[in-house]
C-alpha positions as CSV (number, residue, x, y, z in Angstrom):
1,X,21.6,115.2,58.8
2,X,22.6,112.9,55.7
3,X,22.1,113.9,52.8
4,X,21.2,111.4,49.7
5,X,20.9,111.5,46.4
6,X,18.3,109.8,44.3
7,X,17.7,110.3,40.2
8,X,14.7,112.5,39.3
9,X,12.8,109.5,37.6
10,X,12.8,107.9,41.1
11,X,11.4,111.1,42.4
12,X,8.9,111.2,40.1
13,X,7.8,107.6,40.5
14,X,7.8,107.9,44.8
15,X,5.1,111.2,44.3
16,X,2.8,109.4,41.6
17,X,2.6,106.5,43.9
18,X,2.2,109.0,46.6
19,X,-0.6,110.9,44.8
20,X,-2.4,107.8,43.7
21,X,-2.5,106.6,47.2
22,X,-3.7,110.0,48.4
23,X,-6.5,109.7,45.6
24,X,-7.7,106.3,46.4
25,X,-7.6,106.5,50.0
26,X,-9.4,110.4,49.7
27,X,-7.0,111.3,52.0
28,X,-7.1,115.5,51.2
29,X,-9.4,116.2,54.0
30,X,-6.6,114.7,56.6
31,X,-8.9,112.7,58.5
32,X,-6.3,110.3,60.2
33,X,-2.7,110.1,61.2
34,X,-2.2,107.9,57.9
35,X,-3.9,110.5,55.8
36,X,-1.8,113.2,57.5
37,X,1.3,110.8,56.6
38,X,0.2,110.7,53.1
39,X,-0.2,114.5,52.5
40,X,3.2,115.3,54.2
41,X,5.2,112.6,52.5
42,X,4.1,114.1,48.9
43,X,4.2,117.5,49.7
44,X,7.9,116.5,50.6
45,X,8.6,114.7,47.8
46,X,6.8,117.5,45.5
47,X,9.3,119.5,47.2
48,X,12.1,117.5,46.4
49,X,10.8,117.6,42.6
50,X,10.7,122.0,42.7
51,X,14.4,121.9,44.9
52,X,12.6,123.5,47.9
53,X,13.9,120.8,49.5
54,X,14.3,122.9,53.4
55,X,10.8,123.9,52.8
56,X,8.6,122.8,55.7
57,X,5.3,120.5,54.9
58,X,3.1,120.7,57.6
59,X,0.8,117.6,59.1
């Protein structure tokens, strides 16, 4: 697999998109696909933010 490189303020601008969007569409509870999309895409990019980068996010 590739591997890229972006700067932290990017980082940090993809997960506070990513959490707003969670917030607004209440998608905790992880009703649909989209709201399972959500969640995983933030808890990878909060993951991305710790360097626990080959730590798994479930759906």
């Amino acid at each position: 697999m590739k591997e890229l490189k972006i700067y932290e303020f990017q980082a940090k601008q993809i997960e506070d998109t990513l959490r707003m969007v969670a917030n607004r569409l209440n998608s905790s509870p992880k009703g649909t696909s989209l709201d399972r999309d959500i969640m995983q895409s933030w808890g990878m990019i909060l993951n991305v933010l710790t360097q626990e980068i080959n730590k798994e996010v479930k759906r």
